[in-house]
C-alpha positions as CSV (number, residue, x, y, z in Angstrom):
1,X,16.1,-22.9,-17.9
2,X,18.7,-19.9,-18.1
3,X,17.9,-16.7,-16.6
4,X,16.8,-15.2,-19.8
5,X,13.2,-17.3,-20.2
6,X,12.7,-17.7,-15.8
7,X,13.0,-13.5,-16.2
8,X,10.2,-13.4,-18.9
9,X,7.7,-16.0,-17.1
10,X,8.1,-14.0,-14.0
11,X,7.3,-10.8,-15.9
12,X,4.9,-12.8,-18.0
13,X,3.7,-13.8,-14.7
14,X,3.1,-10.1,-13.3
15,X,1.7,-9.2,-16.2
16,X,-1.2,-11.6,-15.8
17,X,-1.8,-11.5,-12.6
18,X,-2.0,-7.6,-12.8
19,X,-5.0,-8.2,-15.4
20,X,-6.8,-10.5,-13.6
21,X,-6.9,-8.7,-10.4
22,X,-7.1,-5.1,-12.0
23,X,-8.3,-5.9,-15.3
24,X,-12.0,-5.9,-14.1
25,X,-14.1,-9.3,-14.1
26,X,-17.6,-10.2,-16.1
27,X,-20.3,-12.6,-16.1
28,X,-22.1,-13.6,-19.1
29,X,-25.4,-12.5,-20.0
30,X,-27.9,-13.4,-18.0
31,X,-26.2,-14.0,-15.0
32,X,-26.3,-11.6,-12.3
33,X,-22.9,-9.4,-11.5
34,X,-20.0,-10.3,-9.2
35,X,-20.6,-9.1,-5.4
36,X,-18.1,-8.7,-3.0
37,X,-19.2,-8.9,1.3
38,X,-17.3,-7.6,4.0
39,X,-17.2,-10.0,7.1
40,X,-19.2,-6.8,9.1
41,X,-22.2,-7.1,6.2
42,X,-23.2,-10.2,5.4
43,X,-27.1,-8.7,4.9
44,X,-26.5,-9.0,1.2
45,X,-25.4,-12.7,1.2
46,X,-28.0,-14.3,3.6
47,X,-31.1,-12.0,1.2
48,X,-29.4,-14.0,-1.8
49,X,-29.3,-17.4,-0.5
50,X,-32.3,-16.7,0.7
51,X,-34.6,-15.3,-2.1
52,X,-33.0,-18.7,-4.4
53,X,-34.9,-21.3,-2.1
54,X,-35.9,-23.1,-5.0
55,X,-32.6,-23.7,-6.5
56,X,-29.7,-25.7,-6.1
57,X,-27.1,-23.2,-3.8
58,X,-23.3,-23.3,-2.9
59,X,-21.3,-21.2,-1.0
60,X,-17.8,-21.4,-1.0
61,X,-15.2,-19.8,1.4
62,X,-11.7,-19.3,-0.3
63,X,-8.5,-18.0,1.7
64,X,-5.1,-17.1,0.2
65,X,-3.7,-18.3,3.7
């Protein structure tokens, strides 16, 4: 690759990550909306997991490190 097209994939790059991090997120109808929890409240995650009893639950812990 010349510098040319490694320049525009890097900006291309940028560019999309800046959207998906800024750009906002959104679920579809009839799902309920995104949550974040902070490691000192987890109040709002255990009520969740708990209130689905009778459904099928994951949880997932993702790191960047």
């Amino acid at each position: 690759m010349n510098r040319k097209r490694i320049l525009l994939l890097v900006v291309l790059l940028a560019v999309g990550a800046a959207y998906y991090f800024y750009g906002g997120h959104a679920t579809p109808q009839g799902q309920p909306p995104l949550m974040s929890f902070s490691s000192g409240d987890l109040a709002p995650l255990k009520s969740a997991f708990n209130d689905s009893a009778s459904s099928i639950r994951v949880v997932a812990m993702l790191s960047p490190t």
